[in-house]
C-alpha positions as CSV (number, residue, x, y, z in Angstrom):
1,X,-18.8,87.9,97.0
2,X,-17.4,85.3,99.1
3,X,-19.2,82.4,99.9
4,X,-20.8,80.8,103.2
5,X,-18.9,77.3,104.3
6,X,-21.8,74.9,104.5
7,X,-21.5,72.7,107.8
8,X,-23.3,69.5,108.2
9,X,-24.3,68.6,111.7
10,X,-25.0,64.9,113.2
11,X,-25.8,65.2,116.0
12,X,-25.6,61.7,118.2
13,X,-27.4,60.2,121.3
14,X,-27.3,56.7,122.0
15,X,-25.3,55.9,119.2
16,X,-27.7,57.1,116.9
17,X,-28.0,60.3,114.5
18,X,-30.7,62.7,115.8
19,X,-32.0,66.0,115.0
20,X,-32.9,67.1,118.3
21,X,-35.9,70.2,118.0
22,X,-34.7,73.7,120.1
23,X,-31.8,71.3,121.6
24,X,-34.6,69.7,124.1
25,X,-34.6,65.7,124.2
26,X,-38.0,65.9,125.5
27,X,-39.4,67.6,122.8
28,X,-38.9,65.8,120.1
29,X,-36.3,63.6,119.0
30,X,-36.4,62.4,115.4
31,X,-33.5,59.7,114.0
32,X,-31.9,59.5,111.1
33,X,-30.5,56.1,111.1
34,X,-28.6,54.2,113.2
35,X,-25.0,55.1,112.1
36,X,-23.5,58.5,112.3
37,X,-20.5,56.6,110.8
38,X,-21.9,56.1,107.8
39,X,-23.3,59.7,108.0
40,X,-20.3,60.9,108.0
41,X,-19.0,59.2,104.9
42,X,-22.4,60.4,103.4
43,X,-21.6,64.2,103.9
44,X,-17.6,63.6,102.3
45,X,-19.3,61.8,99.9
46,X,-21.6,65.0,99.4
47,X,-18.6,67.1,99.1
48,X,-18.7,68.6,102.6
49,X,-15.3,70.3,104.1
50,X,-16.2,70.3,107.8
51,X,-18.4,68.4,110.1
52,X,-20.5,69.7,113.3
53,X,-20.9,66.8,116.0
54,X,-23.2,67.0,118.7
55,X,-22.3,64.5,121.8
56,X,-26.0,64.8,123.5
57,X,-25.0,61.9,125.6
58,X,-22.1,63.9,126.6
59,X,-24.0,67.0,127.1
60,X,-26.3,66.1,129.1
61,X,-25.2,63.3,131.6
62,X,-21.3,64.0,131.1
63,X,-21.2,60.1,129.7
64,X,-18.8,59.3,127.2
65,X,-20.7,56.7,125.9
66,X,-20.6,57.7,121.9
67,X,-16.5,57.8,121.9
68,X,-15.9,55.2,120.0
69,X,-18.5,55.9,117.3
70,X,-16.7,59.5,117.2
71,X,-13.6,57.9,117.2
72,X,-14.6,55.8,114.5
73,X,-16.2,58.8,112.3
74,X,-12.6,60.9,112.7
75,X,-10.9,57.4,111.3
76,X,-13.6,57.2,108.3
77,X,-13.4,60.7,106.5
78,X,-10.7,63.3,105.5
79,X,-12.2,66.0,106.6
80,X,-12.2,68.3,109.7
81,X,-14.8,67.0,112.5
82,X,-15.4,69.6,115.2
83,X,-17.0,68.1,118.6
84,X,-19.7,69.9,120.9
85,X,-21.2,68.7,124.1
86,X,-20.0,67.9,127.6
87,X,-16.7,69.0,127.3
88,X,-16.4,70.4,131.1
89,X,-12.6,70.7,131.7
90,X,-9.2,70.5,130.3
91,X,-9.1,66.5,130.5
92,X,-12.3,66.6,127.9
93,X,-11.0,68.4,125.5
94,X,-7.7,66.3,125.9
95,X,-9.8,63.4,125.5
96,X,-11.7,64.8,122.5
97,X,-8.0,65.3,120.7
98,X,-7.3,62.1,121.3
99,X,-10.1,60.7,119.4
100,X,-9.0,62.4,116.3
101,X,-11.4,65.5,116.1
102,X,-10.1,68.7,114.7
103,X,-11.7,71.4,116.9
104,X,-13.8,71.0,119.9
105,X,-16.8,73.3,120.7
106,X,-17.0,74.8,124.1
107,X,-20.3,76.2,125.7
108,X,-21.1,76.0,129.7
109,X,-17.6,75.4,130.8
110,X,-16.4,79.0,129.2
111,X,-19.4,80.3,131.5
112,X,-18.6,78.2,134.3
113,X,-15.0,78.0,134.4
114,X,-13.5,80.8,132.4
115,X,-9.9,79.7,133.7
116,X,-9.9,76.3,132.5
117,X,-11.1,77.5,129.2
118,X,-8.4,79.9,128.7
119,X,-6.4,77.3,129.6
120,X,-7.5,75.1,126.9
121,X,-7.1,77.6,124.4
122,X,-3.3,78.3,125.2
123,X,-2.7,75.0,124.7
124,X,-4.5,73.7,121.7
125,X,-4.8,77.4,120.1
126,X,-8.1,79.9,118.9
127,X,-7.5,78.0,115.7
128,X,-8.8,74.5,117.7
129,X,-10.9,76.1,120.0
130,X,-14.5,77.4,118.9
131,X,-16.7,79.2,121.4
132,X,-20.3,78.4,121.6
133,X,-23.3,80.4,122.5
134,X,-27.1,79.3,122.5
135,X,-29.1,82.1,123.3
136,X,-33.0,82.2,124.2
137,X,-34.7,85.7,123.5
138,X,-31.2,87.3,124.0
139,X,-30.0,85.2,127.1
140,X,-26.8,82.9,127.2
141,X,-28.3,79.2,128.2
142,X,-25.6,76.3,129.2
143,X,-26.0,73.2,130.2
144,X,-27.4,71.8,127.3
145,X,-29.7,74.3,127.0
146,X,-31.3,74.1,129.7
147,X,-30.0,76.5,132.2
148,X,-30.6,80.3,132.0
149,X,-27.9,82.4,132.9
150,X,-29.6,86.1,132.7
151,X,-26.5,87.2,131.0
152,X,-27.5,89.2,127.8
153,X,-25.5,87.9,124.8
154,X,-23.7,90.7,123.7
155,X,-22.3,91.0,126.7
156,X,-20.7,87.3,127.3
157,X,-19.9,87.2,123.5
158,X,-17.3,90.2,124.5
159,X,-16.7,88.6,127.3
160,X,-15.6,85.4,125.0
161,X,-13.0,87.7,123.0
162,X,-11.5,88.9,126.3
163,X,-10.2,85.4,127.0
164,X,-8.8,84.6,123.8
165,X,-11.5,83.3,121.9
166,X,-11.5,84.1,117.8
167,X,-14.5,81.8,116.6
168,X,-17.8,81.6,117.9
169,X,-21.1,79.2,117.1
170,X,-24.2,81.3,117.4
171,X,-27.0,79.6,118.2
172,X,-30.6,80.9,118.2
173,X,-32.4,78.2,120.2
174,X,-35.9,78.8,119.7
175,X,-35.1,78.7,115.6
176,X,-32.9,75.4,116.4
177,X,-34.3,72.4,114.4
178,X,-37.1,74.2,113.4
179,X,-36.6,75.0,109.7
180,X,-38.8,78.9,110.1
181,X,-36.0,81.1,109.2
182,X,-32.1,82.1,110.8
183,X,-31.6,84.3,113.1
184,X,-29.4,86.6,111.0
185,X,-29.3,89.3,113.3
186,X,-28.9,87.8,116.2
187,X,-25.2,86.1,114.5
188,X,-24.6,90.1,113.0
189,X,-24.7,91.5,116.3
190,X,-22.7,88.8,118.1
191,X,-19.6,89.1,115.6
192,X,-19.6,92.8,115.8
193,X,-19.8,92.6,119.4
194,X,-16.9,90.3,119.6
195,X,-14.9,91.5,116.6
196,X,-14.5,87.6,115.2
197,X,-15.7,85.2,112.9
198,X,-18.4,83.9,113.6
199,X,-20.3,80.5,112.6
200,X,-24.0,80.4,112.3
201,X,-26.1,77.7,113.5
202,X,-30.1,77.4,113.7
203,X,-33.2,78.1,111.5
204,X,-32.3,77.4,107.9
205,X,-34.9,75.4,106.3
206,X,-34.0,75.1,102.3
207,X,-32.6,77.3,99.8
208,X,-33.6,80.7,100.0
209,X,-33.2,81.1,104.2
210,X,-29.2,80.4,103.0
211,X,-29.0,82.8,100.1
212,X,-30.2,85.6,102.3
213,X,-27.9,84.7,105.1
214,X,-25.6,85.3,102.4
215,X,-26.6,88.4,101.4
216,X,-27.2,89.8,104.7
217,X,-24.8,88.9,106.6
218,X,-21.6,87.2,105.2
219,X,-19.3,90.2,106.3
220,X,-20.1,88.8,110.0
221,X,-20.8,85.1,109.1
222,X,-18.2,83.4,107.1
223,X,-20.2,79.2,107.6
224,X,-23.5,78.2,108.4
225,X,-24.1,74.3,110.7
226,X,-27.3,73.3,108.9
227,X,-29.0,69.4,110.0
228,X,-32.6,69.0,109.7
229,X,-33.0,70.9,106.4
230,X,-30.1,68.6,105.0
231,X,-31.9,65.4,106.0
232,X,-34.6,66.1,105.1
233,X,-33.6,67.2,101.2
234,X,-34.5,70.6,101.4
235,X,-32.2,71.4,98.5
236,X,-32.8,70.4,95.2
237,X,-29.2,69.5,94.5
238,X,-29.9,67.0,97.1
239,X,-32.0,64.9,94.5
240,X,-28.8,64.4,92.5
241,X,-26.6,63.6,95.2
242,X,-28.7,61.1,96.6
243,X,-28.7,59.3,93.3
244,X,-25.3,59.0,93.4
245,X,-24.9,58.5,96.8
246,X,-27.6,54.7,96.7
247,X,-24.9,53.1,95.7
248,X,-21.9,53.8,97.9
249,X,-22.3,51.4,100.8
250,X,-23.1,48.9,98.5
């Protein structure tokens, strides 16, 4: 059986690394040090092959106020980082490039301004361009999660492959940060709809919510963004690592 690629997320506001609960500031907002930086390193050091950033700053106010942190994290590991969050037009995603991330992440602006994201993904290619979808009780949501669109799921996520799109991050949001369980079928339904691969994001709280996301669904979802679960050493493999992790930024 093939196996799931395990993401780590950081997700950054202020400067800092947060696990943001349902994607909702307001709600609750817990940090996980001061240095997504040294974060980063962490996860390589953890044997990670990709990392999911969240730009909250970005997402929500449009600032561009983390750059050079992100910058700085693309400098300090060898692995892929892919970038979400307030990238709104062509110029973004340029920008994002330019700071050395791998793929961006694209969610309101395919909604908002199909165009300009098929125009991103002629010119940077499917293979840099991941399509995002956070989805409340079956509706699309943008704007940092705040903004219902009253268009069901299924439907944009067909609407996605139309203009080019070949990856998509399925978000539930109500399972987001919450560690109760993925919604598996919510990411099955999404990849058949849109014939593609398909990243799964949301729920996972330890061990056993992975393996049956593995069993259930890994001929729809091929990798799996996981962040409160991992910070908070909900695997037991975890205890080793962080042994041997105590003494890496010495």
């Amino acid at each position: 059986m093939a196996k799931l690629l395990i993401i780590p997320s950081i997700d950054i506001q202020d400067g800092k690394t947060v696990r943001v609960v349902q994607g909702i500031p307001e709600l609750s907002c817990i940090e996980y040090g001061n240095d997504p930086v040294q974060m980063a390193m962490i996860w390589r050091a953890e044997n990670a092959k990709c990392i999911h950033v969240v730009d909250f700053n970005a997402a929500h106010e449009h600032s561009h106020v983390n750059y050079e942190i992100i910058r700085k994290m693309c400098e300090s590991v060898i692995i892929p980082i892919e970038l979400g969050g307030g990238i709104r037009t062509f110029n973004d995603a340029q920008d994002a490039f330019q700071l050395g991330v791998a793929r961006v992440v694209i969610g309101s602006m395919a909604f908002e301004k199909p165009r300009e994201f098929i125009r991103i993904l002629d010119e940077f290619t499917p293979n840099k361009v991941v399509a995002a979808i956070d989805v409340i009780n079956g509706e699309v949501v943008t704007r940092g999660r705040q903004q219902r669109t009253h268009l069901k799921a299924l439907e944009y996520a067909k609407f996605l492959k139309s203009c080019g799109a070949k990856r998509i991050v399925v978000t539930d949001v109500l399972t987001n940060g919450m560690m109760s369980g993925p919604n598996i079928e919510l990411s099955k339904q999404i990849a058949e709809a849109a014939e593609t691969k398909v990243t799964h994001s949301g729920g996972i709280g330890g061990y056993e919510d992975l393996i049956k996301l593995q069993n259930e669904a890994i001929n729809y979802v091929d990798s799996v963004i996981i962040g409160r679960a991992l910070y908070e050493n909900k695997f037991p493999c975890q205890k080793i690592w962080r042994v041997a992790e105590s003494n890496i930024f010495d």
